[in-house]
N, CA, C and O atoms as a DFTB+ gen file, in Angstrom:
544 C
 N C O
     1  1      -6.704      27.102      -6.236
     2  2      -6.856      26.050      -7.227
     3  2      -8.000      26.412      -8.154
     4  3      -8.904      27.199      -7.873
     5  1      -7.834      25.638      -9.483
     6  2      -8.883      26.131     -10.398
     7  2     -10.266      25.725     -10.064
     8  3     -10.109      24.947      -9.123
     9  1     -11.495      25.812     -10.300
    10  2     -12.641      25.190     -10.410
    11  2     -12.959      23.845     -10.379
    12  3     -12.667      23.473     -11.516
    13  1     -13.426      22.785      -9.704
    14  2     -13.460      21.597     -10.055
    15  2     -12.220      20.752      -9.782
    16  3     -12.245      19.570     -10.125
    17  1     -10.878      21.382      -9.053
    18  2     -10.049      21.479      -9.292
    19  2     -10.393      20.290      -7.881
    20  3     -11.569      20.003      -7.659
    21  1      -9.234      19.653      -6.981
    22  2      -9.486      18.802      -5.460
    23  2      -7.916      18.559      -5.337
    24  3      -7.191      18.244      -6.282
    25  1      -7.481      18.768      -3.934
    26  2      -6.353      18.286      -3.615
    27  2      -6.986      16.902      -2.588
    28  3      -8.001      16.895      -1.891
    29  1      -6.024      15.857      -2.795
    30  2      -5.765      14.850      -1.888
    31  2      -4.722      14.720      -0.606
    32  3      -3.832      15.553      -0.437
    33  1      -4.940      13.499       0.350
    34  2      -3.651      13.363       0.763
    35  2      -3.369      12.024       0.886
    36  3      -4.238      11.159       0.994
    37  1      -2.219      11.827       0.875
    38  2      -2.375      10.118       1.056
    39  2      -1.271       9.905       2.296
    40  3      -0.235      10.540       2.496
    41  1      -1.879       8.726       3.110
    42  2      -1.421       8.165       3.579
    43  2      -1.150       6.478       3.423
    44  3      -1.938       5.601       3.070
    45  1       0.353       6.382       3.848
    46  2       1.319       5.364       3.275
    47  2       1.856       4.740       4.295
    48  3       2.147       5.365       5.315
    49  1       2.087       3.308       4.165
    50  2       2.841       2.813       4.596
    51  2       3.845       1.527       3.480
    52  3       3.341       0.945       2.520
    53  1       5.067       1.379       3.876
    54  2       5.539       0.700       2.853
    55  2       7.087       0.272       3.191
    56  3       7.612       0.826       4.157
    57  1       7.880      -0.741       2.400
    58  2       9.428      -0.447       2.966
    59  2      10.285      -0.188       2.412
    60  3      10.056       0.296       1.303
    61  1      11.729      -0.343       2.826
    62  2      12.665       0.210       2.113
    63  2      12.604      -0.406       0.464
    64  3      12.284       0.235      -0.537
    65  1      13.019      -1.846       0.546
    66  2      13.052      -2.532      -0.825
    67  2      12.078      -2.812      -1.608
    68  3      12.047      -3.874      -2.228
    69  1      10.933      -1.698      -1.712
    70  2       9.849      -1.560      -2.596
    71  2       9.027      -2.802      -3.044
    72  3       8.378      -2.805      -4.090
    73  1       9.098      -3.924      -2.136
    74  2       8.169      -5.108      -2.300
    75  2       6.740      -5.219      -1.935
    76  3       5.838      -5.862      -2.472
    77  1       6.741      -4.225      -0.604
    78  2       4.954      -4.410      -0.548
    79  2       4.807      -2.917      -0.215
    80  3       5.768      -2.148      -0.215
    81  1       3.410      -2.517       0.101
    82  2       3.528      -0.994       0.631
    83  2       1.588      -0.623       0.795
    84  3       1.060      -0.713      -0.313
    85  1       1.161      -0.467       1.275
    86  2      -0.109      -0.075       1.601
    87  2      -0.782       1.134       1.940
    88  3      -0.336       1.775       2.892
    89  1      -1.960       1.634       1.212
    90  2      -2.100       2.903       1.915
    91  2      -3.756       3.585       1.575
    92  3      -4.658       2.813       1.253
    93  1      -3.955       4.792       1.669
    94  2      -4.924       5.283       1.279
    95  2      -4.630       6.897       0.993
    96  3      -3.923       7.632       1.683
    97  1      -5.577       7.347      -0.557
    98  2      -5.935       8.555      -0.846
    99  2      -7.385       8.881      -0.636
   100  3      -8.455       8.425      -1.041
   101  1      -6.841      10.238       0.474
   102  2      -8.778      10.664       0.169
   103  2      -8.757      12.463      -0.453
   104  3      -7.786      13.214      -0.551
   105  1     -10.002      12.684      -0.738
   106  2     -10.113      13.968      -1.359
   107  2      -9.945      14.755       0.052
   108  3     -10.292      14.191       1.091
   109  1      -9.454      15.950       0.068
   110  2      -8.928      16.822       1.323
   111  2      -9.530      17.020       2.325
   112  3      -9.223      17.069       3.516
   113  1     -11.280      17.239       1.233
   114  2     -12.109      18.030       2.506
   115  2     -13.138      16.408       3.380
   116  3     -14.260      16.585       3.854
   117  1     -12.610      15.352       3.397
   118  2     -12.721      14.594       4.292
   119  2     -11.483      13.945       5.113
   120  3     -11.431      12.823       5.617
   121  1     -10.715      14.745       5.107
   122  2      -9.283      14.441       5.904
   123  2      -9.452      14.613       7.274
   124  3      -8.843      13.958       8.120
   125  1     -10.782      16.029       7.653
   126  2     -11.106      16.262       9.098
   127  2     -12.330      15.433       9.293
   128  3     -13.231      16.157       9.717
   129  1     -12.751      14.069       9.134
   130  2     -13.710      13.194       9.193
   131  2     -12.655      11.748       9.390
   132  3     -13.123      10.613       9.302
   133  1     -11.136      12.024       9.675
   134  2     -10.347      10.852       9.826
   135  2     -10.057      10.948      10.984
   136  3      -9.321      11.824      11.438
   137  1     -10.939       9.488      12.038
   138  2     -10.090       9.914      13.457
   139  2      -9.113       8.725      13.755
   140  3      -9.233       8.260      14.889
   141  1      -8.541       8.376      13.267
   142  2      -7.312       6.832      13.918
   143  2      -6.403       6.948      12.347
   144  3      -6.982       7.262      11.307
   145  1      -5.276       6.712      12.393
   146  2      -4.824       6.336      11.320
   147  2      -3.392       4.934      11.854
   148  3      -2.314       5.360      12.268
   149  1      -3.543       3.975      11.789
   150  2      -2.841       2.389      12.284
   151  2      -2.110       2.143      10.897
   152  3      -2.518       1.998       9.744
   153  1      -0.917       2.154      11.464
   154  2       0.433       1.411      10.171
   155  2       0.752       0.497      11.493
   156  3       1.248       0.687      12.604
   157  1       0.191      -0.607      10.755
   158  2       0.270      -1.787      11.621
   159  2       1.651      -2.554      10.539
   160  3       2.416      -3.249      11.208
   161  1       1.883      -2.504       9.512
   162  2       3.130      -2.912       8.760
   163  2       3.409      -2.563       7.441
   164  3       2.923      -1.501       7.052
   165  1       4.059      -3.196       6.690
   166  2       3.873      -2.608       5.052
   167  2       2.879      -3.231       4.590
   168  3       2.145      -2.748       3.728
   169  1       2.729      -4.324       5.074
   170  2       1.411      -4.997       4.020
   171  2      -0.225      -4.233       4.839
   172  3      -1.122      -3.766       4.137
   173  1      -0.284      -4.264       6.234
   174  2      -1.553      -3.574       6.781
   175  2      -1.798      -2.589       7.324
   176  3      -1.401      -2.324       8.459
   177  1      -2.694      -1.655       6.427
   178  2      -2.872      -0.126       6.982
   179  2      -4.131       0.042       7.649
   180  3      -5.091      -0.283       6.951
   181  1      -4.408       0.466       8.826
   182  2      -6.301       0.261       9.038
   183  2      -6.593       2.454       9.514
   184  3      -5.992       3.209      10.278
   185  1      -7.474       2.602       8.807
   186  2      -7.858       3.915       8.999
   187  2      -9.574       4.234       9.141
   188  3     -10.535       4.120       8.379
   189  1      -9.374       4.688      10.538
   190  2     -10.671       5.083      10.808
   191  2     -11.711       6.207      10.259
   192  3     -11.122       7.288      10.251
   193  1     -12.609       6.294       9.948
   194  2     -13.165       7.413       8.938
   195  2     -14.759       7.825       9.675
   196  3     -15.378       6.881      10.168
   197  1     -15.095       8.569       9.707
   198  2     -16.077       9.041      10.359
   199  2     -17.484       9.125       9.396
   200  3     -17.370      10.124       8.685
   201  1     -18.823       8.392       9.118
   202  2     -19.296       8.631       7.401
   203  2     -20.479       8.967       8.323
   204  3     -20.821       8.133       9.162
   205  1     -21.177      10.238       8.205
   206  2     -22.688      10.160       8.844
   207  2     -22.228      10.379      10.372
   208  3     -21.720      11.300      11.011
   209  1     -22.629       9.167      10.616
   210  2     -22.966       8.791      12.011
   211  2     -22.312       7.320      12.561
   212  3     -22.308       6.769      13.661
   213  1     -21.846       7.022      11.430
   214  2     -21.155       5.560      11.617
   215  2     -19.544       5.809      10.976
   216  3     -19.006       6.083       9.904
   217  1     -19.117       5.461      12.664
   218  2     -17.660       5.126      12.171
   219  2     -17.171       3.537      11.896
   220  3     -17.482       2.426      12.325
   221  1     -15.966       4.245      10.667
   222  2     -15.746       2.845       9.533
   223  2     -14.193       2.858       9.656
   224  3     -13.283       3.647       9.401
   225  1     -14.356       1.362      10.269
   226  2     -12.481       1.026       9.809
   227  2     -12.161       0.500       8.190
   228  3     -12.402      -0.618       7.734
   229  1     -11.687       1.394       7.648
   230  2     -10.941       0.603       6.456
   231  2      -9.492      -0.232       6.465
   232  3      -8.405       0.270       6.751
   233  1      -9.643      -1.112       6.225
   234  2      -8.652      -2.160       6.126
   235  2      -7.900      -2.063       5.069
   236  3      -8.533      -2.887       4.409
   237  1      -6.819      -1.635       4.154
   238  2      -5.962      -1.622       3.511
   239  2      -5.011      -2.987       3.499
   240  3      -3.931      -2.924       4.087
   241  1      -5.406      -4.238       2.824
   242  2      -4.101      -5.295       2.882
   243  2      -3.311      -5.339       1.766
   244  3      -3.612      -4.690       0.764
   245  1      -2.242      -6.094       1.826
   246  2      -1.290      -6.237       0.871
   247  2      -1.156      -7.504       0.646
   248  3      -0.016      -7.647       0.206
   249  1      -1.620      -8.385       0.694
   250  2      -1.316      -9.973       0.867
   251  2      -0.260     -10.657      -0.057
   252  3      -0.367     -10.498      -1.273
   253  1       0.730     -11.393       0.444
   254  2       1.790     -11.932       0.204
   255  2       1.391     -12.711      -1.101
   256  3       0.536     -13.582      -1.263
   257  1       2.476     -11.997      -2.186
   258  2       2.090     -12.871      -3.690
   259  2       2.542     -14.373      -3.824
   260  3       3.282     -14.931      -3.014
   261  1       2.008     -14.952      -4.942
   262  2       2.289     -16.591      -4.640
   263  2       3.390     -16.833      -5.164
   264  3       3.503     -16.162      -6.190
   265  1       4.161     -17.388      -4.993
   266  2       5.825     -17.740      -4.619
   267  2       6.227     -17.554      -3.497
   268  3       7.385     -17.851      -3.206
   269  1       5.201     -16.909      -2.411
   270  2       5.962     -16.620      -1.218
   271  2       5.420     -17.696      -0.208
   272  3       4.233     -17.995      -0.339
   273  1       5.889     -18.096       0.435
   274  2       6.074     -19.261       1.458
   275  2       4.399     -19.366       2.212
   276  3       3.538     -18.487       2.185
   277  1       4.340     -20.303       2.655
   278  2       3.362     -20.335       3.359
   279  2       3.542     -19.629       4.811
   280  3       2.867     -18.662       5.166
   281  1       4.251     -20.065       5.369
   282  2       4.877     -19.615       6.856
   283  2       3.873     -18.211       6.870
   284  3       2.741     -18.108       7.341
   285  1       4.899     -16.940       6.025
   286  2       4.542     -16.123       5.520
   287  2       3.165     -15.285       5.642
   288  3       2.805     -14.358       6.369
   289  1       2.396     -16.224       4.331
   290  2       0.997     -16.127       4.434
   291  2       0.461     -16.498       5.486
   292  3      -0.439     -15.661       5.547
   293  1       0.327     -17.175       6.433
   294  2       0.006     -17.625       7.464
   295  2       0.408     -16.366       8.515
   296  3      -0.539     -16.027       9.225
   297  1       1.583     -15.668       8.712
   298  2       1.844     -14.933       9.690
   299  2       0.938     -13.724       9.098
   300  3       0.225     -13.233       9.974
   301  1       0.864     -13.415       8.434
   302  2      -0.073     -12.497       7.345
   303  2      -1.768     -12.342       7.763
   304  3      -2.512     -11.362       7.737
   305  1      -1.948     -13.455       8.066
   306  2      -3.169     -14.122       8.301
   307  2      -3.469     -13.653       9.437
   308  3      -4.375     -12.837       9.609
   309  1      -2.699     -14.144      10.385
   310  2      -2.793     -14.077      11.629
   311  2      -2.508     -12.615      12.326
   312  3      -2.869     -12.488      13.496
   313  1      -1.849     -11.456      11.636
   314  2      -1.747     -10.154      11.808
   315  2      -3.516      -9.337      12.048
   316  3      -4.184      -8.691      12.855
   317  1      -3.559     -10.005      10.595
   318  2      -5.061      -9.820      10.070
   319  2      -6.048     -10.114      10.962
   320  3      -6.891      -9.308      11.356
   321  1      -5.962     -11.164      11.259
   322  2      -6.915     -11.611      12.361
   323  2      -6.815     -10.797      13.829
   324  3      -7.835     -10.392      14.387
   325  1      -5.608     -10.622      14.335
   326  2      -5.405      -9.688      15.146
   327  2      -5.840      -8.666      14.959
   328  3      -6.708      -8.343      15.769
   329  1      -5.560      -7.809      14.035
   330  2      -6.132      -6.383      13.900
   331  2      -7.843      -6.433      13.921
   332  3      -8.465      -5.488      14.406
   333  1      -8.285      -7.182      13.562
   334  2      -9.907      -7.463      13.088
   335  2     -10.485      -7.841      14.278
   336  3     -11.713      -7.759      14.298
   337  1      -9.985      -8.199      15.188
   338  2     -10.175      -8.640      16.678
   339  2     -10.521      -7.220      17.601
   340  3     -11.387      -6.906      18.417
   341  1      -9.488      -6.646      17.065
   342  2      -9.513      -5.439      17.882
   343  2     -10.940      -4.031      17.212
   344  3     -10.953      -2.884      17.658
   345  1     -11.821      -4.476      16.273
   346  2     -12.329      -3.423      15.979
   347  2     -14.141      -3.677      16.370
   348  3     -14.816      -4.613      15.943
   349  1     -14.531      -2.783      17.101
   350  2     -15.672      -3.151      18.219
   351  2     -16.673      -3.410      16.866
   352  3     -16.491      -3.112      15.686
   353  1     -17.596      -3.964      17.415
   354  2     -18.400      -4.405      16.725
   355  2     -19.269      -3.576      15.845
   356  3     -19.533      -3.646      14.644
   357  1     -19.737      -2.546      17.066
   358  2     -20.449      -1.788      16.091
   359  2     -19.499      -0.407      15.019
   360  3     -19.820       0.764      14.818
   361  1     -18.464      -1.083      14.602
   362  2     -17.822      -0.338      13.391
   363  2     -18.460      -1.132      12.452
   364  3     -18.967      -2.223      12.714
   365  1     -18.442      -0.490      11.124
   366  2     -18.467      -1.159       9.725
   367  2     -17.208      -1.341       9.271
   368  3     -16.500      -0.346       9.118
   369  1     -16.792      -2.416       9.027
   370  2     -15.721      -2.672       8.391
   371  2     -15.318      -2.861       6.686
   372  3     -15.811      -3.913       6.280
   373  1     -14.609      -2.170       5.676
   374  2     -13.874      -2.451       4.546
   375  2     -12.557      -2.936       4.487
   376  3     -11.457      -2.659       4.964
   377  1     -13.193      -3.972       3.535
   378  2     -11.220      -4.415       3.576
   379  2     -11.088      -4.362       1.969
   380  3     -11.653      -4.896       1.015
   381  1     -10.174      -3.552       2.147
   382  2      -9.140      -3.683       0.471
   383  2      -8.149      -3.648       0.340
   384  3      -7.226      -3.626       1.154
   385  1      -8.185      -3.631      -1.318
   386  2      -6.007      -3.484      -1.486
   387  2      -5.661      -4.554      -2.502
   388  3      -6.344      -4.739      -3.510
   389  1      -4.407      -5.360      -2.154
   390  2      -4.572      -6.534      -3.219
   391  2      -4.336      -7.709      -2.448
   392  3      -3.344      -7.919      -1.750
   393  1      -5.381      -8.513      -2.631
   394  2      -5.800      -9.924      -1.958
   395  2      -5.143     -11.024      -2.682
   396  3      -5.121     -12.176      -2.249
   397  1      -4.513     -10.585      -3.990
   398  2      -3.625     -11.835      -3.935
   399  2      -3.958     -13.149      -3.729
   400  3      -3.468     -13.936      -2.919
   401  1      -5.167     -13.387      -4.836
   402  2      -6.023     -14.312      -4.464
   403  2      -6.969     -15.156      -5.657
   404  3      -8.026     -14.960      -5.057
   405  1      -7.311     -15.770      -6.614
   406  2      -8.331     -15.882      -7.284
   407  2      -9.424     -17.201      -7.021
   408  3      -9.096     -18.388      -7.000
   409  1     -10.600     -16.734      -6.857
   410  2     -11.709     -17.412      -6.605
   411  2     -11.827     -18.054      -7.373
   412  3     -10.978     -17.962      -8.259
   413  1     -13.137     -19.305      -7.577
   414  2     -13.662     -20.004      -8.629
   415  2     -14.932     -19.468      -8.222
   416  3     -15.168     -18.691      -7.297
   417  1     -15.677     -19.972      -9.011
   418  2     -17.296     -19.651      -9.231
   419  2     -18.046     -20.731      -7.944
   420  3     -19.175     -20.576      -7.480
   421  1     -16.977     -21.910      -7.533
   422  2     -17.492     -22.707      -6.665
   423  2     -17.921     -22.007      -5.663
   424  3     -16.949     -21.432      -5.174
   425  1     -19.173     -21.681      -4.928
   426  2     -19.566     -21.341      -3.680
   427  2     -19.724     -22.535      -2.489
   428  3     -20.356     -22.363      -1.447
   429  1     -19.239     -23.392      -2.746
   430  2     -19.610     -24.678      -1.699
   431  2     -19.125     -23.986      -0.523
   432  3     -18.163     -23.217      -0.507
   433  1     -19.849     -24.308       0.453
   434  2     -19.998     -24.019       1.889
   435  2     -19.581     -22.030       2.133
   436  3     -19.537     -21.378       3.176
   437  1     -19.372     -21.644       0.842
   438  2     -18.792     -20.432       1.473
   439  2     -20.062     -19.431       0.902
   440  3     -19.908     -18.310       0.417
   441  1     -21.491     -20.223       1.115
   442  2     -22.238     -18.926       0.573
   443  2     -22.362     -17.427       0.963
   444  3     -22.652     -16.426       0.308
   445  1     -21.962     -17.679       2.573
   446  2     -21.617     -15.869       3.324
   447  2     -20.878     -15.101       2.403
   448  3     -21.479     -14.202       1.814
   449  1     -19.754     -15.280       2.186
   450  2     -18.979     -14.901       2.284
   451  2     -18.532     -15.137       0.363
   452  3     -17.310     -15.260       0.276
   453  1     -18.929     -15.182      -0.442
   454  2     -18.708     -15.681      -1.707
   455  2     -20.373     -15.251      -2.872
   456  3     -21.453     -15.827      -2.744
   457  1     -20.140     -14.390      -3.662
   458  2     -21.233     -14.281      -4.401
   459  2     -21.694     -15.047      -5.925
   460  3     -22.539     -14.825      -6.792
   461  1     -20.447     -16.227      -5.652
   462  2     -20.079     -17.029      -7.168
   463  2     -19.829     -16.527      -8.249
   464  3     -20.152     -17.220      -9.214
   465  1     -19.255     -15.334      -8.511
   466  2     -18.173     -14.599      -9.719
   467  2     -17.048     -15.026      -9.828
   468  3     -16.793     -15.922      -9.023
   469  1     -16.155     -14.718     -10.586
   470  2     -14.914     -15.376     -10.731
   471  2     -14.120     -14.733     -11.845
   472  3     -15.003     -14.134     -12.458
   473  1     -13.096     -14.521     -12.413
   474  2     -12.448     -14.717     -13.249
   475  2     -10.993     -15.086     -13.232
   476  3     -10.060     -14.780     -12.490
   477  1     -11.145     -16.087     -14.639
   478  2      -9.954     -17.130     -14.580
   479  2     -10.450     -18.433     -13.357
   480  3     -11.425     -18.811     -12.707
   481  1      -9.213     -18.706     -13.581
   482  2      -9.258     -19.923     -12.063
   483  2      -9.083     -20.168     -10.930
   484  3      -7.971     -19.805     -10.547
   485  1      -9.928     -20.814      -9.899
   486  2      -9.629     -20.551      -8.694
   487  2      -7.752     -20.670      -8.256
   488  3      -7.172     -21.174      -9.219
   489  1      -7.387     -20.547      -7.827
   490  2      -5.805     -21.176      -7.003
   491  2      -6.165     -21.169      -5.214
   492  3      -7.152     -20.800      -4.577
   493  1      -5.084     -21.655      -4.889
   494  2      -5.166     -22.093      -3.116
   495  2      -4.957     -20.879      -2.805
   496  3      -5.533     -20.882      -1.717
   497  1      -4.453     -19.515      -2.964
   498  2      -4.585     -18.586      -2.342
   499  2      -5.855     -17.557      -2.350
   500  3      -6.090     -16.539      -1.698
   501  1      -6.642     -18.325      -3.465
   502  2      -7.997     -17.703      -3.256
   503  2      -8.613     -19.011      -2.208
   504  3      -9.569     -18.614      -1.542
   505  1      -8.466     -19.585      -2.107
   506  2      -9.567     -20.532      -0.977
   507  2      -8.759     -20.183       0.502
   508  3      -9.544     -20.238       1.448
   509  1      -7.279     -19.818       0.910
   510  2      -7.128     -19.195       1.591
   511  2      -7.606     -17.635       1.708
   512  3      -7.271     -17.066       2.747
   513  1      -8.267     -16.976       0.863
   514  2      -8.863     -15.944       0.984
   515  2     -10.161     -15.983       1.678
   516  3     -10.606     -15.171       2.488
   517  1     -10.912     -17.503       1.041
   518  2     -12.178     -17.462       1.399
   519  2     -12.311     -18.316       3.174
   520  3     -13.287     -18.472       3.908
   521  1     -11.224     -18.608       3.293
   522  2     -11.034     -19.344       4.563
   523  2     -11.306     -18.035       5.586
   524  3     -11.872     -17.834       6.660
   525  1     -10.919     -17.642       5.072
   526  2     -10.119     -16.172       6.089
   527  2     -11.460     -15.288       6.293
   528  3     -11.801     -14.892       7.407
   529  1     -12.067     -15.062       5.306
   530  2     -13.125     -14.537       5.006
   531  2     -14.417     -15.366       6.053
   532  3     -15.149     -14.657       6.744
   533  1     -14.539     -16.595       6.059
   534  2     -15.430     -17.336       6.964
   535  2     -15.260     -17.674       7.815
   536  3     -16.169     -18.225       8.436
   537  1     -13.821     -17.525       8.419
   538  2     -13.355     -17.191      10.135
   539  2     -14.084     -16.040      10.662
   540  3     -14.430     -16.137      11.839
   541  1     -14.463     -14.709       9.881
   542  2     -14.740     -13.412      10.498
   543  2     -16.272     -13.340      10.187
   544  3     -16.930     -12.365      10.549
């Protein structure tokens, strides 16, 4: 490869009818610093990464867009919560991806977990974000 040049690799998870799909790209030469890689479904990918001296679960979600049922979001939730259960304490945890979600600037009761930014308007699937967020 040329100078400056970097191959990636990505790992994917996703389904047939191209509705949700989750994953991660990293640059190559930290591919041997990856020890777990979890396709827990299309919407949740969790991959373990080795940084230093501290190993980090990254959380990859996909969270169910709004038109989709509550049921749904709720089973979504509760995946989530499962997987997050299972990761010992002394990991550092990231969670990303698309949260499917918008905050308001309101921080009431959620100062942990909420830095009062915002854009646009809150909706109920951002206060189910922040719910979720102050369970953990």
């Amino acid at each position: 490869m040329g100078k400056g040049m970097s191959r990636y690799k990505f790992f994917w998870q996703g389904c047939k009818d191209g509705n949700a799909g989750s994953g991660f790209l990293f640059q190559e030469d930290v591919i041997d610093r990856v020890v777990d890689v979890k396709r827990v479904n299309e919407c949740i990918m969790c991959l373990k990464v080795l940084v230093g001296d501290k190993l980090v679960t990254c959380i990859c979600a996909y969270v169910p867009q709004m038109g989709r049922s509550a049921k749904e979001k709720d089973c979504f939730c509760n995946q989530m919560l499962s997987v997050m259960r299972k990761i010992l304490a002394l990991e550092l945890i990231v969670v990303g991806g698309d949260l499917n979600g918008h905050v308001d600037t309101n921080v009431d009761g959620c100062d942990g977990v909420h830095g009062g930014y915002s854009f646009g308007k809150g909706n109920a699937d951002g206060e189910r974000l922040l719910e979720f967020c102050e369970w953990n």
